[in-house]
N, C-alpha and C positions, 0 to 999 in steps of 0.2 A: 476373389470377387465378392464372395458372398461377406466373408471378415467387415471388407469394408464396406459394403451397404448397411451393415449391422451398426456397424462402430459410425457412419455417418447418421444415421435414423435416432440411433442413442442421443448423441450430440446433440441434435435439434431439438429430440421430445426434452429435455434438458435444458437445452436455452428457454425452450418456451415455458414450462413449466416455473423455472425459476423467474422468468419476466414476468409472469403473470403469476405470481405468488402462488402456483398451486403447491409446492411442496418448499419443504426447507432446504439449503445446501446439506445438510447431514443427511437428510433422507434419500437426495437426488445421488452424491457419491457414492452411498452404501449401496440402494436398491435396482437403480438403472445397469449400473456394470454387471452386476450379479446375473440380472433377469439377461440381458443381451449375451454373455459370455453363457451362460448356462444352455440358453437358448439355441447356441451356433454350438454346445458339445454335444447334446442332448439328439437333436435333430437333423444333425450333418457329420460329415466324415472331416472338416477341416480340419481337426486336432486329431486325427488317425494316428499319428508318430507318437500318440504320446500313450496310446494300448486299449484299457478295455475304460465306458464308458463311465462306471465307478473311480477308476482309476482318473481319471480327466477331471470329473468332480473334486475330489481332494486335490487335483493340481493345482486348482481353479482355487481353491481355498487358501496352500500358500502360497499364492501369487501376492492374492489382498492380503495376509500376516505381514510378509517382505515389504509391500506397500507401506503398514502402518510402521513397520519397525523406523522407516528412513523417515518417518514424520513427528514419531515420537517425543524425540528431545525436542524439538521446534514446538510442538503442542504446547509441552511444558513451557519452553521460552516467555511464550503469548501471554500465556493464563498467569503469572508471574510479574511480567512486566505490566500488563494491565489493571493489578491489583496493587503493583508499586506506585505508578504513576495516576492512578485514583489516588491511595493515599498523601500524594505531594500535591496533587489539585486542591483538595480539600483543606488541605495545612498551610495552601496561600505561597508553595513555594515562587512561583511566578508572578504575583502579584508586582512584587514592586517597579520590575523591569515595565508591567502592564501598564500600570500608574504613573511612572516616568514617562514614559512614549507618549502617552493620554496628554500629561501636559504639560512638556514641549513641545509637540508637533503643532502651534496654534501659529507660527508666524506666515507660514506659506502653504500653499497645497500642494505645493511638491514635497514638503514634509509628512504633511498629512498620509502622502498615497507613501512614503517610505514607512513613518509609521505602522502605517496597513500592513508592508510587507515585514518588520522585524517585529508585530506583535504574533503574526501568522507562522514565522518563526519557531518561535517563542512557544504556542501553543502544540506547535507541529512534534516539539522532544519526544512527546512520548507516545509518536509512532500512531497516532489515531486520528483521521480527519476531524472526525465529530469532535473532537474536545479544539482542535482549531478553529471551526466554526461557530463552534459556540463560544467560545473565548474573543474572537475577532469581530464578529460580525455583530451583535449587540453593543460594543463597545465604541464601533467605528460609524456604522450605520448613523447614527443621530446629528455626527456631527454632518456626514454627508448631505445629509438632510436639509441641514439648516445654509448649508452655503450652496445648495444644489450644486453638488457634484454628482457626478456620472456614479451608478451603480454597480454597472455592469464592468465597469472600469475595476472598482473595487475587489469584486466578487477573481477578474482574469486576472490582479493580485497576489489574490489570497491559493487564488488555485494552482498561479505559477510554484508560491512559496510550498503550496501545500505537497504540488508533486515533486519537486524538486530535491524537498529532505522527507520524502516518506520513504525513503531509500535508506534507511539508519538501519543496523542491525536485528534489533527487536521489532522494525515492522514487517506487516505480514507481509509485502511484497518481495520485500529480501529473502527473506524466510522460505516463500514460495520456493524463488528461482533457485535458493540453494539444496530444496528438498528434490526439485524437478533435475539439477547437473546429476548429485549424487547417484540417480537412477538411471544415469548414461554411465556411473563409474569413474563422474569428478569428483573427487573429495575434497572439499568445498566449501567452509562455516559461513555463516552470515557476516561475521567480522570482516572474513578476509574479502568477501565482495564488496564488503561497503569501506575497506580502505583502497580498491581499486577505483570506486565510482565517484569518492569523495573529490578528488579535484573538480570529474567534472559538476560535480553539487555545485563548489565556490562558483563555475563558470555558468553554472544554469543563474546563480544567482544573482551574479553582476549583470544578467540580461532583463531579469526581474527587474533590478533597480534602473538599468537607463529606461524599462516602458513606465515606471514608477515618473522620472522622469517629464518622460515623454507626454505620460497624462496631464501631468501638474503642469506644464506647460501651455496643454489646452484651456484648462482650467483658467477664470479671473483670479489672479493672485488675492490672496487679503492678506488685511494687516496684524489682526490679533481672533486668535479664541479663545482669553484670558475668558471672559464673561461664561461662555462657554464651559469652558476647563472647571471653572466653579462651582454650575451649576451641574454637572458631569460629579465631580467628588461630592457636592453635598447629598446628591439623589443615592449614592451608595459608596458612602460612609465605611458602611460592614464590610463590603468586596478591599477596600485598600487598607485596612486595619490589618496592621503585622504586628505578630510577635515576635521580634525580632532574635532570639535567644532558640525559638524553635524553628525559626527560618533560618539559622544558622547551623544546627546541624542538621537538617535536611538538603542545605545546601551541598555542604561537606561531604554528605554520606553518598547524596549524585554524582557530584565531583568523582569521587574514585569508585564510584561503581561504574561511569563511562571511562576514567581511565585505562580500567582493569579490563572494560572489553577491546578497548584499544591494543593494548599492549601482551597483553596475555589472550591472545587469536586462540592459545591451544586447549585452555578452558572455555570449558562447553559454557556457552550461553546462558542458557537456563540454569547452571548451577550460581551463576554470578547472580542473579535476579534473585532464586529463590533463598540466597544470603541477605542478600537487601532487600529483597519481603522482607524477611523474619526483624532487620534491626528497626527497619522502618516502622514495622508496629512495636515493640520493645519502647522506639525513643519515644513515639507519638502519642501511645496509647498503653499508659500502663494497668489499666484494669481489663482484663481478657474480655467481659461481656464487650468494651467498644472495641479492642480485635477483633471479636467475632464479629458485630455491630458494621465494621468498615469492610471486611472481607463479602460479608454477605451482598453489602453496598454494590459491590463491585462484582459479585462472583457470574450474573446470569449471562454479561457482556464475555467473562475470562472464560464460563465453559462453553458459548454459543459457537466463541473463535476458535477454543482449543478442539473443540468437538471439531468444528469443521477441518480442521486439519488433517486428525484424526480419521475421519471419514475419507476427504480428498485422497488418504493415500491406500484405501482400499480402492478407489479410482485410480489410482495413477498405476499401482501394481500388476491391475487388471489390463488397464487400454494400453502400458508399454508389454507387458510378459505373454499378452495372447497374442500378439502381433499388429493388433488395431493399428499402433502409433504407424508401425511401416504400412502398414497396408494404405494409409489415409497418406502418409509420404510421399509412397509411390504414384498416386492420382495426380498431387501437389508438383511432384515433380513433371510431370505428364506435361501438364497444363502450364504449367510457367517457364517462362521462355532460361531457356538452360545456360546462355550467356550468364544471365542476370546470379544462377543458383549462387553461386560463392559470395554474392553481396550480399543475399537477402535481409541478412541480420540487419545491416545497415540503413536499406531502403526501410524495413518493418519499422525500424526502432526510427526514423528520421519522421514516418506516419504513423506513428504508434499512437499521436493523440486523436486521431480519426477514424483508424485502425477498431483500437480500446472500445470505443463506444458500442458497438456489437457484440461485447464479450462483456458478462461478469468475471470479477480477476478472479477467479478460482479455475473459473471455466480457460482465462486467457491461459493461466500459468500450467495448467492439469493436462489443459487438452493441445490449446492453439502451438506452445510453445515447444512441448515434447514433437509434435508433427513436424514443422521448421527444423527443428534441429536433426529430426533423423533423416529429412529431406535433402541435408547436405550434407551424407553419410559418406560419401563416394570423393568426395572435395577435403581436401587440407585446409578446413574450415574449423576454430576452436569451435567445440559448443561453448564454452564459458561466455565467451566474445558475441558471439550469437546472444545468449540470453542474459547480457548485460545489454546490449542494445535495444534489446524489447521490454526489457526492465524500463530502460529510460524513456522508452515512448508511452508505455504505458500507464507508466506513474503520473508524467506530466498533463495526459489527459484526463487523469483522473473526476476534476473536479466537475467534469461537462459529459462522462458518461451515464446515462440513465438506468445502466444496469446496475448501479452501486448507491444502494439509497443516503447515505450522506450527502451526493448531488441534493437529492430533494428537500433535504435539511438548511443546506446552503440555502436555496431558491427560495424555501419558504421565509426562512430568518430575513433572508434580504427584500422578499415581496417583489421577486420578479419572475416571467415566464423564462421554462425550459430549453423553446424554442429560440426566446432571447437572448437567454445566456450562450445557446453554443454558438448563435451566428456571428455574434459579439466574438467569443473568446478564443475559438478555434482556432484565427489565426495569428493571434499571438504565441498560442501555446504550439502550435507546429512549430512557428520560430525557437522557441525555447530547447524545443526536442532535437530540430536540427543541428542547432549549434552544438549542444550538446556530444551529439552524435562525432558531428564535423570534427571539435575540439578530441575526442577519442579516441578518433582515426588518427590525430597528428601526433597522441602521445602514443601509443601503437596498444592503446588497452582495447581497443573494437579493432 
């Protein structure tokens, strides 16, 4: 009893503290598990089996080691790929695909809102909202503008797209669920999760396109935004200026560097990335001050996320190997009606975008999801199945939860309220999750 008062008080001082900015996730991962697990040996006989209260101490120590070791290569993953795909940003590898969509998309506004969803796409590769939003949302915004189209329309777009593929290998959330299985004793890459979830990607994303649709349909049709389209390339010139010789093999070098995560599952992640770091600056950059110049570019975003990793898995060590996770379980189980246990994956992951919004994802993946899973300990329940379902409710709300500050990036870039955006979007993106989920169950991966 006492475990889990502990481990629930943690949790909160933790939510709150991270919602209101008093500490970083690195500091919250590291120092809350410690002060709480030290706290309950220190002061209590609950770890009695484990000998003399020195001895409990150093338990406590490799608990969080074991933690970090299972987050380790994933760190590396992050900080690798986010210094990859800095450097393809900056080299314009997506421009033109940007620029084609820009101007085509002028004959109707159901083009327009497809647009929206294959530039969001497009920005979505490389696994980071913020470079979608900022890619999408200044490019698209203007025209919205001008023919008054619905914003908020826009923004439940861009967030369908944005949840829907942030389920790629190298992003964090795949990463997460794969760090969090492995610690039940799934062995489990990020690759192989994300060639389970990828059909239902395509199907999240033919539901994106009929509300794309369905918008444009609201919308007064128009007939041209050639004038538009013009005045859009003349204003930035420099954004669609390629080199095409060096978009060419940047192109290439992508090309089979997602191949190779594709096909070759059995190669570690992070080894394939920190190969293509290294050619990517070689091809791009061959005087080392602008290596160093673009690494540095990029590094505060690669060691903030890799650090967080790194940290979450002295959290995760701690709250599954002291017993927190069952103890918090066992309440969970308590309280919810026991028919339901063998679905919950399903139910979680079908309200995971309403769900989501109360959790920062370190917090959903560290704490909420290890709990869930060990709550359907006793049931011939996968955990995999489990926390691919709440993978997908949770991605697709991503864009409308306020514990994740790229929400606020979105909101601001677009010039609209918080409050607006979720009352707007929420119930599109439930739809998204659900189908999802639905489509899951019929191919028997949930």
């Amino acid at each position: 009893m006492i475990l889990s008062i502990v481990a629930f008080l943690m949790l909160v001082v933790m939510t709150i503290c991270l919602l209101k900015n008093k500490t970083s996730p690195i500091v919250a991962f590291i120092i809350f598990p410690f002060i709480a697990v030290l706290g309950v040996v220190l002061f209590t006989d609950t770890f009695v089996s484990l000998g003399s209260k020195s001895y409990q101490v150093v338990e406590v120590v490799n608990w969080a080691t074991n933690g970090v070791k299972l987050t380790m290569n994933n760190a590396i993953l992050f900080m690798f790929s986010i210094i990859y795909f800095g450097i393809m940003n900056e080299k314009g590898l997506f421009d033109p695909i940007i620029n084609f969509l820009v101007k085509y998309s002028g004959k109707n506004k159901i083009l327009i809102y497809i647009s929206t969803a294959l530039i969001a796409l497009v920005g979505q590769l490389d696994g980071a909202t913020a470079t979608t939003y900022l890619v999408t949302i200044p490019v698209m915004l203007p025209i919205y503008k001008k023919f008054k189209m619905n914003i908020l329309s826009m923004l439940t777009i861009i967030g369908g797209i944005t949840g829907v593929w942030n389920m790629i290998p190298w992003g964090g959330t795949v990463i997460r669920t794969s760090v969090v299985l492995q610690s039940f004793g799934v062995e489990v890459t990020p690759q192989e999760l994300w060639k389970e979830v990828l059909p239902l990607q395509i199907v999240g994303s033919l539901v994106v396109i009929i509300f794309t649709i369905y918008f444009g349909n609201k919308e007064k049709r128009i007939e041209s935004l050639k004038t538009l389209a013009d005045e859009e390339s003349q204003g930035s010139s420099n954004t669609y200026k390629i080199n095409w010789l060096s978009w060419g093999k940047n192109f290439c070098l992508t090309v089979i560097t997602i191949l190779l995560m594709i096909k070759f599952s059995k190669i570690p992640s992070y080894f394939i990335f920190l190969i293509a770091t290294g050619m990517a600056l070689l091809l791009n950059f061959r005087d080392g001050k602008d290596q160093i110049r673009v690494i540095e570019k990029n590094a505060a975003v690669a060691f903030n996320t890799a650090g967080t990793f790194l940290a979450a898995g002295v959290f995760l060590g701690i709250f599954k190997e002291s017993g927190m996770t069952k103890s918090l379980a066992d309440i969970f189980i308590y309280i919810f009606p026991t028919i339901l246990l063998p679905q919950i994956g399903r139910i979680l992951g079908s309200l995971g975008s309403a769900i989501g919004i109360a959790f920062s994802s370190d917090l959903y993946y560290y704490s909420f999801v290890p709990v869930v899973i060990e709550s359907v300990g006793n049931f011939t329940v996968s955990p995999k199945s489990i926390a691919l379902a709440m993978l997908i409710g949770q991605n697709v709300g991503t864009v409308i939860n306020p514990c994740v500050p790229t929400t606020f990036l979105a909101i601001g870039l677009a010039g609209v309220e918080l409050k607006d955006h979720i009352k707007f979007s929420l119930k599109y993106l439930l739809i998204i999750s659900f189908v999802m989920v639905l489509f899951g169950i019929f191919l028997g991966i949930l």
